[in-house]
C-alpha positions in Angstrom: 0.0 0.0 0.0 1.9 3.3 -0.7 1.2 6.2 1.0 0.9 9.4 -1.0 3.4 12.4 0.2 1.6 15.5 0.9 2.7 18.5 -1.4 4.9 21.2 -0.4 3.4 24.0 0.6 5.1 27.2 -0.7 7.6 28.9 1.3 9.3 25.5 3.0 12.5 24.8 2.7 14.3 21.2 2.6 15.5 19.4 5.6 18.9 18.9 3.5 20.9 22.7 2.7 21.9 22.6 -0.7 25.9 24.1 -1.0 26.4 27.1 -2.9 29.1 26.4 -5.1 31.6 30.0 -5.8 32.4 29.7 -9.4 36.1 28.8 -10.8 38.1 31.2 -11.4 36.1 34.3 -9.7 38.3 37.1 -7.9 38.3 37.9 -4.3 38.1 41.3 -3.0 40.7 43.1 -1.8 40.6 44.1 1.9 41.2 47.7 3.6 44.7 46.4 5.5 46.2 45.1 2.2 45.6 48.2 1.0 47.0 50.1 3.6 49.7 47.8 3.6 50.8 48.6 0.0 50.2 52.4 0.5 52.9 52.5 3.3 55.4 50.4 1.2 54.7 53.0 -1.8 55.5 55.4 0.3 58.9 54.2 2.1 60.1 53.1 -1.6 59.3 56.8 -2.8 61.1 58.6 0.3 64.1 56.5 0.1 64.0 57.7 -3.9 64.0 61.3 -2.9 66.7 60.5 -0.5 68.7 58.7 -3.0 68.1 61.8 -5.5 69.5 64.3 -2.7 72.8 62.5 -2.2 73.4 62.6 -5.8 72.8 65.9 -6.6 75.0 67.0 -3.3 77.9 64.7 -4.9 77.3 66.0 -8.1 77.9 69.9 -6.6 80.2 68.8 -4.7 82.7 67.4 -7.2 82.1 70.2 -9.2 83.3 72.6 -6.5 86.0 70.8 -5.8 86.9 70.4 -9.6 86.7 74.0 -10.0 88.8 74.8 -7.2 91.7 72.3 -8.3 91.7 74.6 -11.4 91.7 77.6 -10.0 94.7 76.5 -7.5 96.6 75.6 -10.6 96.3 78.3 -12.6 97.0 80.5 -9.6 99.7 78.4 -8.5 101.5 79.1 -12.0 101.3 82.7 -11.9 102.3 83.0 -8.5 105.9 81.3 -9.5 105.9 83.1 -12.6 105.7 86.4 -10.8 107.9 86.1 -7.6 110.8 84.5 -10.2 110.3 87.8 -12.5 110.5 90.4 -9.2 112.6 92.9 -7.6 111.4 93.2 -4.6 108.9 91.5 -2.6 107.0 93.1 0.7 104.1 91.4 2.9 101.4 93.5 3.3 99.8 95.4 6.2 99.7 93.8 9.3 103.0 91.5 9.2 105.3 91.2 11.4 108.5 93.5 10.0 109.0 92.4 6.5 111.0 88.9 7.9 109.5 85.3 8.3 106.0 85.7 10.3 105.0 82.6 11.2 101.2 83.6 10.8 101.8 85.3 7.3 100.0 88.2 5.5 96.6 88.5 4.0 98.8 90.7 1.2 101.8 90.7 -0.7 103.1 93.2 -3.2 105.9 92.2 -6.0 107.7 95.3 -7.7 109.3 94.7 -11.2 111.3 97.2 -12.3 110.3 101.0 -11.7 106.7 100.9 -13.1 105.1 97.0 -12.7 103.8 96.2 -9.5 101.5 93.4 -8.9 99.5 92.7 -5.6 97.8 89.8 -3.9 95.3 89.9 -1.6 93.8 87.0 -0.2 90.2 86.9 1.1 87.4 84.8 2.0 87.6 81.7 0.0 89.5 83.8 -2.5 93.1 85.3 -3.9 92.8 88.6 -6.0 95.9 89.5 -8.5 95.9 93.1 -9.4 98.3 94.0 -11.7 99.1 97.9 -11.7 101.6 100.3 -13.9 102.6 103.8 -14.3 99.0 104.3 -11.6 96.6 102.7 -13.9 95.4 98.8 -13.1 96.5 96.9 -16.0 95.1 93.7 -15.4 92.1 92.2 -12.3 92.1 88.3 -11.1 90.2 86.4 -8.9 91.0 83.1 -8.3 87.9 81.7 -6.7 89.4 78.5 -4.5 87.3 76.3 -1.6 85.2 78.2 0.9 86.6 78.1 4.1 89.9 78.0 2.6 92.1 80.8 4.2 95.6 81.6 2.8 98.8 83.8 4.0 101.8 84.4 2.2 105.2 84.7 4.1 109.3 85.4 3.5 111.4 82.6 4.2 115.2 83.7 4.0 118.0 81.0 3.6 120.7 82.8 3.4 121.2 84.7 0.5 118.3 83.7 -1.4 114.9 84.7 -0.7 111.6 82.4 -1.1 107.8 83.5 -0.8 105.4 81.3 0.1 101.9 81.2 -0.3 100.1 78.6 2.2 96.7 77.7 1.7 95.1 75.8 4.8 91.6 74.3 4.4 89.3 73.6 7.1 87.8 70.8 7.5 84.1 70.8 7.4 81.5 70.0 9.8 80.2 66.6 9.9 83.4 65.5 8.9 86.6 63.9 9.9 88.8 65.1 7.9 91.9 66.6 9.2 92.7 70.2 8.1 95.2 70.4 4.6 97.9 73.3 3.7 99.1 73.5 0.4 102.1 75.5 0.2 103.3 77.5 -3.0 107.1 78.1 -3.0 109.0 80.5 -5.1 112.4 81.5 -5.3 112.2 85.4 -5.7 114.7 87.1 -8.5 115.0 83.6 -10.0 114.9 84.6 -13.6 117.5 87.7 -13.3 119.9 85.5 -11.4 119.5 82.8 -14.5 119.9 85.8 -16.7 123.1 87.3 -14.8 124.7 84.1 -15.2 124.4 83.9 -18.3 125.4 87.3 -19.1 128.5 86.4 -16.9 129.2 83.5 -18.6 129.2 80.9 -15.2 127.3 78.0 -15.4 123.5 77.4 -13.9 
């Protein structure tokens, strides 16, 4: 004898759930702390960039500077020499110590050749200035622009019958850094070139 099942009335559910299946292959949403999480690692990766970009630049100026200053130092270096060999007479400037050895130097030195050339330097902040002068008009205005912080003296250094000038350059060391303090020192015999030339003219060897 079989037994007929009542109908299902509307709104009942099954005894048994039936699974939901999530299709293959469908994406899953992206949550607020993965977000946030990428955000800050966009942002660390962005300020070390700028960082990065800072040092460079500063490297870049730096090496120019000092590239410049090499130049300068060479070039002033040359005519320095060239100068003190060609002179008379050579005199420290205002403020030395007699017109002997100083052990601090001058800021100034003037070079006479002959009775009308006279040629001066004057050292200043992070600079020397040549100023070359004749019969009371300036002939010819340098500036040898060298490291700032750079401060340079010139002195007379006697050894016996022969006279030297030197020009000593001492850098400073900058902050931050440890490295030591540098002097560069310029040495010229002065009168060289008319004691080569009296030689000559008197017939003893150099």
């Amino acid at each position: 004898m079989m037994i007929p099942h009542a109908p299902a009335r509307p709104g009942c559910q099954r005894s048994d759930p039936v699974r939901r299946r999530v299709p293959h292959g469908a994406r899953r949403g992206i949550s607020l702390i993965e977000t946030l999480v990428v955000m800050t690692g966009v942002a660390t990766i962005l300020g070390l960039c700028a960082v990065t970009l800072q040092l460079l630049l500063r490297l870049n100026t730096d090496g120019q500077a000092r590239l410049g200053a090499a130049s300068s130092l060479d070039r002033l270096s040359s005519q320095f020499r060239a100068d003190v060999h060609d002179c008379d007479d050579a005199r420290l400037g205002e403020g030395a110590e007699a017109q002997s050895s100083s052990a601090k130097g001058a800021a100034s030195l003037r070079l006479t050749m002959g009775s009308q050339l006279v040629v001066t330097y004057e050292a200043r902040d992070g600079r020397v200035v040549r100023v070359e002068s004749g019969s009371g008009a300036t002939r010819r205005h340098e500036s040898y622009l060298l490291n700032r912080g750079s401060a340079v003296a010139f002195e007379r250094r006697d050894d016996g019958p022969r006279r030297f000038v030197a020009m000593v350059m001492t850098r400073h060391a900058a902050k931050g850094l440890v490295e030591p303090p540098r002097t560069v020192e310029v040495l010229a015999l002065q009168g060289k070139h008319r004691f080569e030339l009296a030689r000559k003219e008197g017939g003893r060897p150099r």
